[in-house]
C-alpha positions in Angstrom: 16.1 0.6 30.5 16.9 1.4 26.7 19.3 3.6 27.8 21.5 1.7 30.4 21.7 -1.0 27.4 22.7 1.4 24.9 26.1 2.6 27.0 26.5 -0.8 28.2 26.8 -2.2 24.1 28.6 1.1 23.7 26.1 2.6 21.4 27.6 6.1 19.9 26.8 8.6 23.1 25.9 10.9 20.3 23.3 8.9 19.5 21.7 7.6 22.7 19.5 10.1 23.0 18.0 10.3 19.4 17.5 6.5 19.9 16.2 6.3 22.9 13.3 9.6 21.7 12.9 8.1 18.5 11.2 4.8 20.5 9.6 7.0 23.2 7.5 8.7 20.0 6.9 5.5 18.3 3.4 5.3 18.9 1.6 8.8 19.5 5.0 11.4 18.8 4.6 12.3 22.2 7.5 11.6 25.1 7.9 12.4 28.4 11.5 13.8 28.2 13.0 16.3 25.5 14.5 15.5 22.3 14.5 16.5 18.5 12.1 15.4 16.4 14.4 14.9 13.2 15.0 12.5 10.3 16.2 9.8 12.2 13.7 9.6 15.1 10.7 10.2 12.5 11.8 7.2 10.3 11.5 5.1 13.6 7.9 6.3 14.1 7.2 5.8 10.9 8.8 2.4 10.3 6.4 1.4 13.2 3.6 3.4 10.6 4.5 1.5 7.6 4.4 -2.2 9.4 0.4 -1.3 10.4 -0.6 -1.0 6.8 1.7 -4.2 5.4 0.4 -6.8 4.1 0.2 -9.3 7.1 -1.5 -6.6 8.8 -4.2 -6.5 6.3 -5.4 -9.5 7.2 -4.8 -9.4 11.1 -7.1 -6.6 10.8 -9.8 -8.4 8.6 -9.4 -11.6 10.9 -10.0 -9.1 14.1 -13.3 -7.2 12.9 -14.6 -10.9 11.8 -14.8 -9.5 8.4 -15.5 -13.1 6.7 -18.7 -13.4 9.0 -20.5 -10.4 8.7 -23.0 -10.2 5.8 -22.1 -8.6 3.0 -23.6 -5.3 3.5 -21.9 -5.0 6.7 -18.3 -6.0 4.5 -19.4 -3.0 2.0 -19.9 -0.6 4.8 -16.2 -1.9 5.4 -14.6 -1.5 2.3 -16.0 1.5 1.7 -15.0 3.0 5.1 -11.3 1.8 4.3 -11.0 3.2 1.1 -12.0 6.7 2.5 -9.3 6.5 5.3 -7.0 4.8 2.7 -7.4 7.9 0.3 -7.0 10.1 3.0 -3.6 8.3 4.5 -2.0 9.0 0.8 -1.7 12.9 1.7 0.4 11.9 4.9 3.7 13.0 4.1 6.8 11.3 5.5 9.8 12.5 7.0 12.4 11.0 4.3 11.4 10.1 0.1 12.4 6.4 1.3 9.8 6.2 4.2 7.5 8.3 1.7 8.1 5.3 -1.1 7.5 2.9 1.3 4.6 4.3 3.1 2.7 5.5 -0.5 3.4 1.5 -1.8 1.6 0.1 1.1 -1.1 2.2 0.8 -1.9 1.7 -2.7 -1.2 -2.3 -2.0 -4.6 -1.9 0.0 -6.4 0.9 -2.2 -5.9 -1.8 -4.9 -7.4 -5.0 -2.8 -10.2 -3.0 -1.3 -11.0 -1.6 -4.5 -10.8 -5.1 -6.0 -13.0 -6.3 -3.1 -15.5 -3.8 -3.4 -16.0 -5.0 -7.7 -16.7 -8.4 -6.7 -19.0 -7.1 -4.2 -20.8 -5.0 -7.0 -20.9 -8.2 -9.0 -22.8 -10.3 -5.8 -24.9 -7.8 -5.0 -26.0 -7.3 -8.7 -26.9 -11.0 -9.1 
């Protein structure tokens, strides 16, 4: 489907099939055809990486796991779960320094809040 619209808006033939691989390994880096795995297909990948760990996604992820309902040792478990991954997501290198910038800014965006969480937490639990 990507393809056929690609030659019909005359999309550099050169480039088809790096386009059309880049959105095949999106998700998982997997594919069910050949291509190269290079610098442009990787920044697709990880473009789709770096929108998961935005901002808006934050709090789509907070709103899906209830996170405002559960008691607070249940939110703890949480944050405390998320920092882990989060300091384990910072070694993740990217293909390209941009997508690297990017991806290392997000991260620390949510280091910082969940850190910042987990203080306040410290200060309820303390009372």
């Amino acid at each position: 489907m990507v393809r056929e619209f690609l030659k019909s808006i005359d999309y550099p033939k050169e480039r088809i099939q790096d386009m059309c691989f880049a959105i095949a390994i999106h998700v998982d880096l997997k594919a069910d055809f050949d291509g190269e795995y290079n610098a442009f297909t990787l920044s697709v990948q990880e473009a789709d990486n770096i929108d998961r760990v935005g901002a808006y996604r934050l709090y789509e992820t907070l709103e899906a796991v209830q996170f405002s309902k559960q008691p607070i040792e249940v939110q703890i478990q949480y944050v405390d779960l998320m920092l882990q991954t989060l300091n384990e997501y910072t070694s993740y290198t990217c293909a390209t320094k941009t997508v690297q910038t990017l991806w290392l800014d997000r991260i620390q965006f949510q280091i910082d809040y969940f850190g910042r969480l987990k203080d306040q937490f410290k200060i309820s639990t303390a009372l």
